[in-house]
C-alpha positions as CSV (number, residue, x, y, z in Angstrom):
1,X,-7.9,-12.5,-17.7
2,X,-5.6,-11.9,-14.9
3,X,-3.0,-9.2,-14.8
4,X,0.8,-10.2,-14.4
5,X,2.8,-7.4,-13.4
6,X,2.8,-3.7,-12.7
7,X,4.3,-1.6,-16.1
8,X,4.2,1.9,-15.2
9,X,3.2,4.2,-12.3
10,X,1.9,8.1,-14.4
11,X,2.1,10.9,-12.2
12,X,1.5,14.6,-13.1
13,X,5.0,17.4,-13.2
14,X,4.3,21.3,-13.7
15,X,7.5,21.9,-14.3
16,X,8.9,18.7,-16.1
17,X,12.2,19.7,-16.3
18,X,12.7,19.8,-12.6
19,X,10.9,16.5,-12.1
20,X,13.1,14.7,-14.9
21,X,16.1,15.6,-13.5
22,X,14.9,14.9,-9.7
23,X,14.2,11.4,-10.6
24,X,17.1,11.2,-12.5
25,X,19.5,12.7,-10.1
26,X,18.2,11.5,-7.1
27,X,16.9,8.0,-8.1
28,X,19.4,7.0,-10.9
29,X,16.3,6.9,-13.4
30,X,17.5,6.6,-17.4
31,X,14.8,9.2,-19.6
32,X,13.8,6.8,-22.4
33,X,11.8,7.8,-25.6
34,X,8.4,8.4,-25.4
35,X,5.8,8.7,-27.8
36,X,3.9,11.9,-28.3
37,X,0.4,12.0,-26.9
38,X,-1.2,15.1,-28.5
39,X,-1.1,17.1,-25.2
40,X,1.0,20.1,-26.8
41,X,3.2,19.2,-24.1
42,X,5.6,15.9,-24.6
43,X,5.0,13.3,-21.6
44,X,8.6,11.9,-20.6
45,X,9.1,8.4,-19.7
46,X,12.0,7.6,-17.4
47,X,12.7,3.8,-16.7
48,X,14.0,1.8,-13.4
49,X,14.7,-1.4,-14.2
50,X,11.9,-3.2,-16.5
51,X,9.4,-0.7,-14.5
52,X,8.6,3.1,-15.6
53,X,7.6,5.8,-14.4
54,X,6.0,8.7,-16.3
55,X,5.6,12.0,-16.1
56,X,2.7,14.0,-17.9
57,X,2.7,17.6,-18.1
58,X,0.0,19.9,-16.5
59,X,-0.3,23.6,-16.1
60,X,-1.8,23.4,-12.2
61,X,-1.3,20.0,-9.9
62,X,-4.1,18.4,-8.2
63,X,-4.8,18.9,-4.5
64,X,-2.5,16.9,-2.1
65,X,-3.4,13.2,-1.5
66,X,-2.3,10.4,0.4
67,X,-2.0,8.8,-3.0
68,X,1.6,7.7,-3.6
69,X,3.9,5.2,-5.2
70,X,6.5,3.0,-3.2
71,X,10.1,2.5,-4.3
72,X,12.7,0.6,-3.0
73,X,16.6,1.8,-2.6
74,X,19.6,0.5,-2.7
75,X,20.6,1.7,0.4
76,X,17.6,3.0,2.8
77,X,20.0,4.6,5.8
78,X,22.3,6.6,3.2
79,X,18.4,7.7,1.6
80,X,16.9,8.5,5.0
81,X,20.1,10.6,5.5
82,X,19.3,12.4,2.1
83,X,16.0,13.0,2.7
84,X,16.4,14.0,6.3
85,X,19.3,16.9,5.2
86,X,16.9,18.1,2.5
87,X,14.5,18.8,4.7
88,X,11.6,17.2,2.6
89,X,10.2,14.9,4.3
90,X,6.2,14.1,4.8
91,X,4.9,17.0,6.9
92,X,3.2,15.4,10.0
93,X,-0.2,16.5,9.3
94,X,0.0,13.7,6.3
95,X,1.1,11.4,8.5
96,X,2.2,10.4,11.9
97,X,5.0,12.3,13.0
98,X,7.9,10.5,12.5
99,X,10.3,9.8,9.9
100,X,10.8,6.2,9.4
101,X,8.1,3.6,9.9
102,X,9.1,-0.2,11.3
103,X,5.9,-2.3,10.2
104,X,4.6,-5.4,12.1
105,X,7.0,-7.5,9.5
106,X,9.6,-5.7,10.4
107,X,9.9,-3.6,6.6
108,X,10.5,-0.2,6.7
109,X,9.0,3.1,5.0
110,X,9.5,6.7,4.7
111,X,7.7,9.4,2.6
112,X,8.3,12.7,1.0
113,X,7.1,14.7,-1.7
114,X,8.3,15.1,-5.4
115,X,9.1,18.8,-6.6
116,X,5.3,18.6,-8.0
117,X,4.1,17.8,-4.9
118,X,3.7,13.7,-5.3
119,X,3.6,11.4,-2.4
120,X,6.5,9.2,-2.7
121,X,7.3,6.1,-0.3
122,X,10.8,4.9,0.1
123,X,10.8,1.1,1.2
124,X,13.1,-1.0,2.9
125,X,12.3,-5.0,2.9
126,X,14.5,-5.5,6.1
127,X,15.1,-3.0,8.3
128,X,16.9,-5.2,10.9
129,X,19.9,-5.3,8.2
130,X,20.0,-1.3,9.9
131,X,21.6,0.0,13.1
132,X,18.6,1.9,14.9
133,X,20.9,4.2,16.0
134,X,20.9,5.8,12.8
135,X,17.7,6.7,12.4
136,X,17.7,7.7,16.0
137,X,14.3,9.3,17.4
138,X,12.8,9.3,13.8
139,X,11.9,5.9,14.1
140,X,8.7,4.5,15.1
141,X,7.2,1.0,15.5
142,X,3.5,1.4,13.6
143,X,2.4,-1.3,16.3
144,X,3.5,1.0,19.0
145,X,1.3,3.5,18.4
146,X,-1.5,2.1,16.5
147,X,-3.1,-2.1,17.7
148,X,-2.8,-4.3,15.2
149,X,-5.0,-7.6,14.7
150,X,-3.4,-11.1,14.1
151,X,-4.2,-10.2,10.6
152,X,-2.6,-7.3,10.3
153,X,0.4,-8.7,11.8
154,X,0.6,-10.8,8.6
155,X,1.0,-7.9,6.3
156,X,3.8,-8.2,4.1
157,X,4.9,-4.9,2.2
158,X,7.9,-6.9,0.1
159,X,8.2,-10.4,-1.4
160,X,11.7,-11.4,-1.5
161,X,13.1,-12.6,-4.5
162,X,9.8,-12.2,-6.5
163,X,10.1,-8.9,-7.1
164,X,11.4,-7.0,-10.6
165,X,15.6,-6.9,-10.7
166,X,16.7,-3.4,-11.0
């Protein structure tokens, strides 16, 4: 047996209301049905491209972890500008401190957290296709600050053109 893709990504929402409509409003997700689970509480399901995410009710979150889901944008300046006048960014005792990460293949990553607290990563396959000057002092080279081996170097966070159409 041999797994073939990724389906779903289940993260935890106190207040599910406010995480529908985040990831709704904010990532252009479309709420689709969802079947009940028996938790007293109805799980909602909201779908990006042939991928889901879904959202389970709980009455307290679990502690903060570096555990997190990646999710790539149409448009990684205009969401770095978003997330920047929000104010929600990664605080820098999760991470480095800076804002937008250029990896040793040249891809590009920024976190924040969901209104429940998740660690989300936004993803950029190419950020050479950005001016610099945006992102201005919030961007840092990972192999600036931290050696990487020829293997690391080889890292690949996206595979271009094999990856699910939105």
């Amino acid at each position: 047996m041999r797994a073939i893709a990724l389906n779903h990504v289940s993260i935890p929402a106190a207040d599910m209301e406010e995480s529908v409509r985040f990831y709704m409003e904010c990532f252009g997700m479309e709420e689709i049905p969802a079947p009940s689970f028996g938790f007293g509480r109805p799980v909602r399901w909201l779908r990006l491209g042939d991928l889901q995410l879904h959202l389970f009710p709980v009455d307290e979150l679990p502690p903060r972890s570096a555990q997190h889901f990646g999710l790539e944008v149409d448009d990684f300046a205009a969401a770095y500008r978003a997330l920047k006048e929000s104010g929600i960014f990664s605080p820098a005792g999760e991470r480095a401190p800076a804002a937008v990460w250029e990896l040793p293949g040249g891809e590009g990553q920024m976190y924040f957290r969901d209104p429940a607290g998740n660690l989300v990563e936004i993803d950029c396959p190419d950020l050479s296709a950005y001016d610099p000057e945006v992102f201005g002092d919030d961007l840092r080279r990972l192999g600036d600050d931290i050696e990487q081996s020829p293997e690391n170097l080889r890292a690949r966070l996206s595979f271009p053109g094999e990856r699910s159409a939105v």
